[in-house]
C-alpha positions as CSV (number, residue, x, y, z in Angstrom):
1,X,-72.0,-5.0,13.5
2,X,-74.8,-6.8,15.7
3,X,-72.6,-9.7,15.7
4,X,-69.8,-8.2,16.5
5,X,-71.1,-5.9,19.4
6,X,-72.8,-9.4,20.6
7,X,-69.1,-11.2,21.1
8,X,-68.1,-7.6,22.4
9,X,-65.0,-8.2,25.2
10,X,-62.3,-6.5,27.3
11,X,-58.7,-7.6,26.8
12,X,-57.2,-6.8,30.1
13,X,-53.5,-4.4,29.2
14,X,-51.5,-6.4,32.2
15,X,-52.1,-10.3,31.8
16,X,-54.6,-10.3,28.1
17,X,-57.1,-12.1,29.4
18,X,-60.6,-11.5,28.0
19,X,-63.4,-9.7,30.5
20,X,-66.9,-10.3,29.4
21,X,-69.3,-7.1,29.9
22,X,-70.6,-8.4,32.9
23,X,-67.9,-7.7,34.7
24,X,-67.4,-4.2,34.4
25,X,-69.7,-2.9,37.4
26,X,-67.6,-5.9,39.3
27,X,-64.6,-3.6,38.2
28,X,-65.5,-0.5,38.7
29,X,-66.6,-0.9,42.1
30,X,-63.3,-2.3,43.1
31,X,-61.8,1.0,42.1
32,X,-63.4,2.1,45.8
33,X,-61.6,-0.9,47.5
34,X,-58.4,0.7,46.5
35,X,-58.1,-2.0,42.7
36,X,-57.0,0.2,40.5
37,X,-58.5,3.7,40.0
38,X,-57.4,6.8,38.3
39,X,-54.1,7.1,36.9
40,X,-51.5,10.0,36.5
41,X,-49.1,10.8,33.9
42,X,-45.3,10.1,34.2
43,X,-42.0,12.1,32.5
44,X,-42.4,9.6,29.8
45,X,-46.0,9.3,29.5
46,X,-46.0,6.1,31.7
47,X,-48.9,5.6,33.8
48,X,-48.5,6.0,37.6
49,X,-49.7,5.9,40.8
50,X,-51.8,8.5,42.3
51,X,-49.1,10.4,45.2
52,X,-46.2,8.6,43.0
53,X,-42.6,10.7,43.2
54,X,-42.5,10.3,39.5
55,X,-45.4,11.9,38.9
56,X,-44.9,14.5,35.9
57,X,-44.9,17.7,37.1
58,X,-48.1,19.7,35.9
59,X,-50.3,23.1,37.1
60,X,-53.4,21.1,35.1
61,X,-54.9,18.1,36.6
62,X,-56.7,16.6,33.6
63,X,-58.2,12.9,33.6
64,X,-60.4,11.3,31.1
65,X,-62.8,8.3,31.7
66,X,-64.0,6.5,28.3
67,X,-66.6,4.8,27.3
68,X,-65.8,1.4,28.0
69,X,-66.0,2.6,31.6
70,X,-68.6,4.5,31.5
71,X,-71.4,3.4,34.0
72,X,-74.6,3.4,30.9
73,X,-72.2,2.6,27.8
74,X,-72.8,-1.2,27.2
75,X,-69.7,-2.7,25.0
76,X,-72.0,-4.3,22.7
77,X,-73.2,-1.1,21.3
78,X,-70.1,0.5,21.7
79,X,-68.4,-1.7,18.6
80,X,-71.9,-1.6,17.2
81,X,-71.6,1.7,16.4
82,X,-68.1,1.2,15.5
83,X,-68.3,-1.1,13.1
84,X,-71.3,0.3,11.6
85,X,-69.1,3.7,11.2
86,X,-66.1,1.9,10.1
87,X,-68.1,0.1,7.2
88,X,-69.8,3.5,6.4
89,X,-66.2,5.0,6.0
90,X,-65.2,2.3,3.6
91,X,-68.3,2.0,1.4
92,X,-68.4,6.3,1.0
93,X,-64.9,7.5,2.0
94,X,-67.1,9.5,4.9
95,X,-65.1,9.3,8.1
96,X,-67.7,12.0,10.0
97,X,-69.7,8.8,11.9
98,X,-66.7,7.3,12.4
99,X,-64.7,10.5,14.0
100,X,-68.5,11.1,16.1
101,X,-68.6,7.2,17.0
102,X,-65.0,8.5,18.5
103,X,-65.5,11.5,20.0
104,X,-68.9,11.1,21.4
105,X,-69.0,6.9,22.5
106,X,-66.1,6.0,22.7
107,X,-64.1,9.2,24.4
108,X,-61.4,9.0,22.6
109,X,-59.8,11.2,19.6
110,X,-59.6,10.4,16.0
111,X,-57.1,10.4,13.6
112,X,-58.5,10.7,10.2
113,X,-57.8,7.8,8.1
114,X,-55.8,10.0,5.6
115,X,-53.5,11.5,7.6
116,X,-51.5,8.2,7.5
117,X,-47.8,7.7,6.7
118,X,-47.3,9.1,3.9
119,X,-49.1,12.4,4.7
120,X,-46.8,12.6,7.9
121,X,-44.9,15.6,8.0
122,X,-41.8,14.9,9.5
123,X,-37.7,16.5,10.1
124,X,-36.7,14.8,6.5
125,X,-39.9,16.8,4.6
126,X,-39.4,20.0,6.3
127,X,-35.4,20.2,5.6
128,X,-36.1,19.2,1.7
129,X,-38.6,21.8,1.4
130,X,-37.0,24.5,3.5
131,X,-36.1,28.2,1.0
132,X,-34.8,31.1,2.7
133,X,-37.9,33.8,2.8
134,X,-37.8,37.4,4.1
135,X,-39.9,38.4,6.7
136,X,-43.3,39.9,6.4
137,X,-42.6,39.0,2.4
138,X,-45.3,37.1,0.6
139,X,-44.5,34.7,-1.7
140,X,-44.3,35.2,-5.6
141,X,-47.4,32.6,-5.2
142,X,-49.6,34.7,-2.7
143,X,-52.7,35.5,-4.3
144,X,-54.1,37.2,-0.9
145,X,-53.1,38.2,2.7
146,X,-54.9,37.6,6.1
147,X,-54.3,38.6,9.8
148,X,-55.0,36.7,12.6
149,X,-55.0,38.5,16.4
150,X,-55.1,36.4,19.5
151,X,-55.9,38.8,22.5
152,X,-53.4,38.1,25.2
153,X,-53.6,39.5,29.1
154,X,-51.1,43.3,27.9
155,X,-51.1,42.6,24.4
156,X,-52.1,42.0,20.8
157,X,-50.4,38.9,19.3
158,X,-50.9,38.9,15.9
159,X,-50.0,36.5,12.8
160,X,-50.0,36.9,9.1
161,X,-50.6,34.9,6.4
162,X,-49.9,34.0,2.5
163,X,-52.5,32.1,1.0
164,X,-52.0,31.2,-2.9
165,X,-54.9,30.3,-5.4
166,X,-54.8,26.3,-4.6
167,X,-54.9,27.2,-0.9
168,X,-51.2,27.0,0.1
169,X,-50.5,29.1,3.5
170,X,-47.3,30.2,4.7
171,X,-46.9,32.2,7.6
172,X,-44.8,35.4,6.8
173,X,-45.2,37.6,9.7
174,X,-45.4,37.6,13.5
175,X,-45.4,40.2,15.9
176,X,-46.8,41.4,18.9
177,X,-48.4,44.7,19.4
178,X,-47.9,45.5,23.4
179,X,-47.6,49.7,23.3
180,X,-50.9,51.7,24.2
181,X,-51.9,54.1,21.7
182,X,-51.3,57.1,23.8
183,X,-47.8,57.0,24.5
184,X,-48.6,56.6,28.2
185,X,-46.2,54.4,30.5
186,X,-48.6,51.3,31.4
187,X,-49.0,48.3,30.1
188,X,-51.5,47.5,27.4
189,X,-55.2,46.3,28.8
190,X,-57.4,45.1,25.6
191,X,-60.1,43.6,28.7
192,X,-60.5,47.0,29.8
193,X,-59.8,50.0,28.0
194,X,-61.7,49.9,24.2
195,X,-59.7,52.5,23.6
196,X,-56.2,50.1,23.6
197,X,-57.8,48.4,20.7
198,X,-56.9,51.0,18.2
199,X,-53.8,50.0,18.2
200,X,-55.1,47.0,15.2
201,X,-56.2,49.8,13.0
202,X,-53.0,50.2,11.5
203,X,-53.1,46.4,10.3
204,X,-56.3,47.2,8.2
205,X,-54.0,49.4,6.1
206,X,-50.8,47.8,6.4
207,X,-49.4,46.6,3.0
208,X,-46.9,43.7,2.8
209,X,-44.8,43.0,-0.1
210,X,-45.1,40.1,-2.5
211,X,-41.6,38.6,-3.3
212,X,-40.4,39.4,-7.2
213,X,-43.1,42.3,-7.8
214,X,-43.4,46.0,-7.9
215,X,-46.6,45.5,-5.3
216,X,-47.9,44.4,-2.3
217,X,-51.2,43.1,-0.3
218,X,-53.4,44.4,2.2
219,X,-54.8,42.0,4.4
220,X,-58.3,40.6,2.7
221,X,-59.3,39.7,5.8
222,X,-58.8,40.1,9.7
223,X,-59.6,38.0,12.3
224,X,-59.9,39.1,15.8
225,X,-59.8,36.3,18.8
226,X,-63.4,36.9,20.7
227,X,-62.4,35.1,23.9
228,X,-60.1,36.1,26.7
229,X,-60.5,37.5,30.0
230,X,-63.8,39.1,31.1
231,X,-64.3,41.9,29.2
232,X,-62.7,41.2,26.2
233,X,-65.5,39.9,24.1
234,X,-67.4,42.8,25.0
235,X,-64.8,45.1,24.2
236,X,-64.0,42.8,20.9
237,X,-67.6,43.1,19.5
238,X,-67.7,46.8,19.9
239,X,-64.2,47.3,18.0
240,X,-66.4,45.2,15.0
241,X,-69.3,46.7,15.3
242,X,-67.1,50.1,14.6
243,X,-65.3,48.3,12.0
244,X,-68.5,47.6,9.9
245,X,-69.6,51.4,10.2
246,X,-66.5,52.7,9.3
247,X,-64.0,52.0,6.5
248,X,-62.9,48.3,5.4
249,X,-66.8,46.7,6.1
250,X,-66.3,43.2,5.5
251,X,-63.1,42.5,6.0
252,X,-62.4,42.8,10.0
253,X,-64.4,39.4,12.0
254,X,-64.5,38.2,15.4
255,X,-64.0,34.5,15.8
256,X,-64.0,32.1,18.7
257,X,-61.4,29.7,17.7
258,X,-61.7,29.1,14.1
């Protein structure tokens, strides 16, 4: 890795020629000169001009400046710590340095090394593994249920899931819950009003149906989205903290993302 970090260089994308390190501060000042610079997206993912007609049309202006750039990252360390990853990931099958090395040095995402090829999921997969299944049936396979809620600006949108005992999911159910729970002609305000939140209550007992049986599931678990506009965590914790006092402890969560 030292000796590879030492003959560290820069292939330039237009002409390939190779840019020692030296260089970089040479290049990155010329950005101010009007040499280059920041870069914007085109319809087919081109790079363009700043101010360019072709510009892909966007409400987010999102740029990203890796490490190679980056004014205190020195190339020589950067494949370093590659290559000291990479060999770490070969020798133990432990891609976590290598995915950090990405992530955190380099700037760039990671694509773990077994989601190759033949993991890919593609049109062929999906229409050879495609069965007809009712909705809001489980599967003969489903060993248990859950329910996941995302808390949207005037409603509840809310997703369920068959899990089997080798970890299979399959999504049987989606739905969104957008009436208040008194009837009244308004839209539903889960930032605001605690009260709109009783409208999940009905999930906790809700049973769904497990294909070729005389039975069905509850959910084992519910999972409540904690972000969203002010006031929703607040309102989200105090719908848990209910929860736990009440019937069903244990099975209704708050989560942020996961």
């Amino acid at each position: 890795p030292g000796t590879a970090g030492a003959g560290a260089e820069m292939e330039c994308p237009h002409c390939g020629t190779l840019i020692a390190h030296r260089h970089k501060m040479e290049l990155n000042r010329a950005i101010l000169k009007g040499r280059g610079g920041w870069r914007h997206e085109g319809p087919e993912g081109q790079l363009l001009a700043l101010g360019d007609a072709g510009m892909k049309r966007t409400d987010i202006a999102s740029y990203a400046l890796n490490g190679a750039a980056a004014t205190f990252a020195s190339w020589r360390n950067l494949v370093a710590q590659y290559e000291t990853a990479r060999r770490q990931a070969d020798l133990l099958g432990d891609e976590t340095d290598l995915a950090t090395t990405f992530y955190t040095e380099i700037g760039l995402p990671y694509c773990p090394r077994k989601a190759g090829a033949e993991d890919e999921i593609g049109t062929d997969f999906l229409r050879a593994h495609a069965r007809d299944t009712p909705r809001g049936v489980a599967p003969a396979w489903t060993r248990f249920v859950t329910v996941s809620v995302d808390v949207q600006g005037t409603y509840f949108a809310v997703q369920v899931t068959a899990w089997s005992e080798t970890g299979t999911a399959q999504i049987i159910d989606r739905f969104e819950l957008s009436a208040p729970p008194d009837g009244a002609e308004r839209v539903l305000d889960p930032a605001t009003l605690i009260g709109d939140w009783s409208v999940l209550l009905p999930l906790g007992r809700r049973v769904w149906p497990v294909e070729g049986t005389d039975y069905g599931l509850r959910a084992l678990a519910l999972a409540i989205d904690y972000q969203g506009r002010p006031g929703v965590s607040d309102n989200a914790e105090a719908f848990w903290r209910a929860r736990r006092k009440g019937a069903g402890p244990g099975r209704w969560f708050i989560t942020r993302g996961h």
